[in-house]
C-alpha positions as CSV (number, residue, x, y, z in Angstrom):
1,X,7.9,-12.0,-27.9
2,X,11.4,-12.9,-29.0
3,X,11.5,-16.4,-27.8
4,X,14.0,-16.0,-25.4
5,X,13.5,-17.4,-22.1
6,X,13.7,-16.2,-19.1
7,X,13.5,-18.0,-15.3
8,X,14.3,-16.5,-12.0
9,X,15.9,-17.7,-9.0
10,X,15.1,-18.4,-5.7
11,X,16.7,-14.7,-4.6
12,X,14.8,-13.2,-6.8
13,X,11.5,-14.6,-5.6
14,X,12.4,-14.1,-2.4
15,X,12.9,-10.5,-3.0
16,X,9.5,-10.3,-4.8
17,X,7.6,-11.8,-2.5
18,X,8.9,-9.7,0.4
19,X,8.6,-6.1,-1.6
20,X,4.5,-7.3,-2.3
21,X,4.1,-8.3,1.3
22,X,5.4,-5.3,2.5
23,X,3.5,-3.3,0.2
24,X,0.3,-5.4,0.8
25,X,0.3,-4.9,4.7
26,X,0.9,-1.1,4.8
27,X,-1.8,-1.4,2.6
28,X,-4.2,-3.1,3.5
29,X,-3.5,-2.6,7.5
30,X,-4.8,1.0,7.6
31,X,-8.0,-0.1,5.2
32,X,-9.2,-2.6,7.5
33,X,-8.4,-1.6,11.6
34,X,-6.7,1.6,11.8
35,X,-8.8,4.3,9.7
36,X,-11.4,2.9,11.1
37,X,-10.3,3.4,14.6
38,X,-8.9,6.4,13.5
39,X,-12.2,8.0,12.6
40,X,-14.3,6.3,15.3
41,X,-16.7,8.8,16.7
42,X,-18.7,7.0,19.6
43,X,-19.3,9.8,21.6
44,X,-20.8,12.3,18.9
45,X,-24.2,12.4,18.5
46,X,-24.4,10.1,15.7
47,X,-23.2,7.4,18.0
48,X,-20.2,5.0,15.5
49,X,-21.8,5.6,12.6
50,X,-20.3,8.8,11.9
51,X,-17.1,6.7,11.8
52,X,-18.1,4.1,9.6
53,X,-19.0,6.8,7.0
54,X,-16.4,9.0,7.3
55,X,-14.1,5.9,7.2
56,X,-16.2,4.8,4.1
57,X,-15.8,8.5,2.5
58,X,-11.9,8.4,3.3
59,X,-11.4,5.0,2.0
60,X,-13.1,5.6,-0.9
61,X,-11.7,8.2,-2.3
62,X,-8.0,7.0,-2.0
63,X,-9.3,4.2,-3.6
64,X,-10.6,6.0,-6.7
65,X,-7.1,8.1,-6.9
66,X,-5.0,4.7,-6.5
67,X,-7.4,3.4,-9.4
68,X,-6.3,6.7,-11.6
69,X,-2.2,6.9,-10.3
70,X,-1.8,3.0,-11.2
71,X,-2.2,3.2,-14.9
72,X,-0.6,6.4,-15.3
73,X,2.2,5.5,-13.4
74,X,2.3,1.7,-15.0
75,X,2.5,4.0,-18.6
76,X,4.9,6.3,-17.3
77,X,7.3,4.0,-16.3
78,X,7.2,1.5,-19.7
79,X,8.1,5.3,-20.8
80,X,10.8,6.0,-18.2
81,X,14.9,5.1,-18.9
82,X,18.3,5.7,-17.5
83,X,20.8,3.7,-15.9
84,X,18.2,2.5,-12.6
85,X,15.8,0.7,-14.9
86,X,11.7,1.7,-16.0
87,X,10.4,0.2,-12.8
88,X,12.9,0.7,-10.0
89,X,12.3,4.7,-9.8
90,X,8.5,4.1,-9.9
91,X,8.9,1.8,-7.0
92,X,11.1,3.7,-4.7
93,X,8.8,7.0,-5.4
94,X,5.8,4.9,-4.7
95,X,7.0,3.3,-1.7
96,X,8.4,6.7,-0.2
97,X,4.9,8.2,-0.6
98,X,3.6,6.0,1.3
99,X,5.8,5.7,3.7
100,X,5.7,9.7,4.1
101,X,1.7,9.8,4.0
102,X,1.7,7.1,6.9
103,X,3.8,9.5,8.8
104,X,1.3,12.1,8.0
105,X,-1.5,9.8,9.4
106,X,0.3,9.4,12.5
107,X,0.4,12.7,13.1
108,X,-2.9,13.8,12.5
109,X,-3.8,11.7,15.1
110,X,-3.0,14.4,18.2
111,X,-5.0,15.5,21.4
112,X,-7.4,17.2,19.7
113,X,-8.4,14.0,18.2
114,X,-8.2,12.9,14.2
115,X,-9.8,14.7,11.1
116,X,-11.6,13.2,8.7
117,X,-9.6,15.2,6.4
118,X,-6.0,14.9,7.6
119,X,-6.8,11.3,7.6
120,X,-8.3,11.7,3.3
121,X,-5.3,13.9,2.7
122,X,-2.9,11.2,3.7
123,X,-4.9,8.4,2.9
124,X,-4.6,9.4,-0.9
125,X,-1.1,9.3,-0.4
126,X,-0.7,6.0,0.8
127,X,-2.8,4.9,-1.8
128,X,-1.6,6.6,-4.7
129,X,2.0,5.5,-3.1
130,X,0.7,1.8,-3.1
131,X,-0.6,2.1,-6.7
132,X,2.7,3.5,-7.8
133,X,4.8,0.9,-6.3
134,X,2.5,-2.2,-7.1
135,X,2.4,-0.9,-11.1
136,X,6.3,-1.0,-11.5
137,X,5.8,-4.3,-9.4
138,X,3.4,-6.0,-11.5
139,X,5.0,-4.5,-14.7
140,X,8.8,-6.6,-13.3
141,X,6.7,-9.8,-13.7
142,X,6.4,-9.4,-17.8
143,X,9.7,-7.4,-17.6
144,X,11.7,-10.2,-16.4
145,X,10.0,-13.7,-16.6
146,X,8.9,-15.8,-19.8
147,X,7.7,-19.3,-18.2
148,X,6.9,-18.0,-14.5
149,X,4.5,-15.7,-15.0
150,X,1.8,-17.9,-13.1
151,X,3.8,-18.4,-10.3
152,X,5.0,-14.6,-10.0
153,X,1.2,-13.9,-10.0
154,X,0.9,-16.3,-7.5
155,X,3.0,-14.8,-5.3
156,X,0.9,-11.1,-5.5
157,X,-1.9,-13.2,-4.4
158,X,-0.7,-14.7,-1.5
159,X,1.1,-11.9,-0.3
160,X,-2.2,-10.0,0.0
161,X,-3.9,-12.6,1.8
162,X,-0.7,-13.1,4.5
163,X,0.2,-9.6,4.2
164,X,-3.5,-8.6,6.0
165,X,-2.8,-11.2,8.9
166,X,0.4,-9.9,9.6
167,X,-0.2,-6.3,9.5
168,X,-3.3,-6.6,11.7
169,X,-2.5,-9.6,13.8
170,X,1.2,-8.2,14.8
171,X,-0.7,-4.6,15.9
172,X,-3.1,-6.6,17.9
173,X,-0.9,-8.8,19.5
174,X,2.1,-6.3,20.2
175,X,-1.0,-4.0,21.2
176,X,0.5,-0.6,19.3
177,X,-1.9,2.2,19.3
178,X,-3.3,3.9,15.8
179,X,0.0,6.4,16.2
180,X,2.7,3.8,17.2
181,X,1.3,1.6,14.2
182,X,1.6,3.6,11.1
183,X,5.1,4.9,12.5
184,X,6.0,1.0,12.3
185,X,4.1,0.4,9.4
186,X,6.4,3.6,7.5
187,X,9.8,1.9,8.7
């Protein structure tokens, strides 16, 4: 550490806090009502558990390639240089990932009803997108503060916790269908 010090702004936080609440509700949105709505089965055989465990099999492997794509892209990008920064290229990349895999979730939702794996294929996406993004994210905390660090961290946190409520409660209230949703969740 050099010694210098370095504080951000109001805009800056601002700007933080927005990018990890955006990040956490496409996130975490999918995870907890619309794969599993998605991949609801109640009229096969095995009655809604089918769903839950193809929702569990889905989720858990984009979960185990978001845990593998983080640190590799975190390492990458203290690797990466050129006149847009380490981070910023890690971020758009990650965030246009996901934004294209929700797409791809949308539309593997059709008349013929959704595939368990469609709905893997571009749940990895999203998540290895997510894990992209929220490396260079995290990695701008150490990048650019000295004395706010707690604070920044702060911020992740909270955006998580507010980032489910809005994601979920907004689709609920506005009433969107598993389609509609991810196409809003994408812009």
């Amino acid at each position: 550490m050099t010694g210098e010090t370095r504080r951000a702004g109001a805009g800056w936080f601002a700007l933080f806090t927005l990018a990890w609440l955006a990040l956490w509700t496409v996130q975490l949105t999918p995870l907890q009502l619309l794969i599993p709505l998605q991949l609801n089965t109640p009229d096969d055989a095995d009655g809604w558990i089918a769903g839950v465990v193809w929702s569990g099999l889905v989720l858990g492997v984009g979960g185990i390639a978001a845990v593998i794509a983080g640190p590799i892209a975190g390492g990458l990008s203290d690797r990466t240089g050129g006149r847009f920064g380490r981070r910023r290229p890690w971020a758009v990349a990650g965030i246009a990932l996901s934004a294209v895999s929700l797409v791809a979730l949308a539309l593997v939702d059709g008349p013929r009803g959704a595939t368990a794996w469609g709905v893997g294929i571009a749940w990895v996406g999203v998540s290895v997108g997510a894990a992209v993004a929220g490396s260079a994210f995290t990695a701008m905390i150490a990048d650019q503060l000295t004395t706010q660090r707690g604070t920044a961290s702060a911020v992740v946190a909270s955006a998580q916790a507010v980032g489910i409520v809005i994601g979920v409660g907004a689709i609920v209230l506005v009433g969107l269908g598993v389609v509609e949703s991810y196409l809003v969740l994408a812009a």
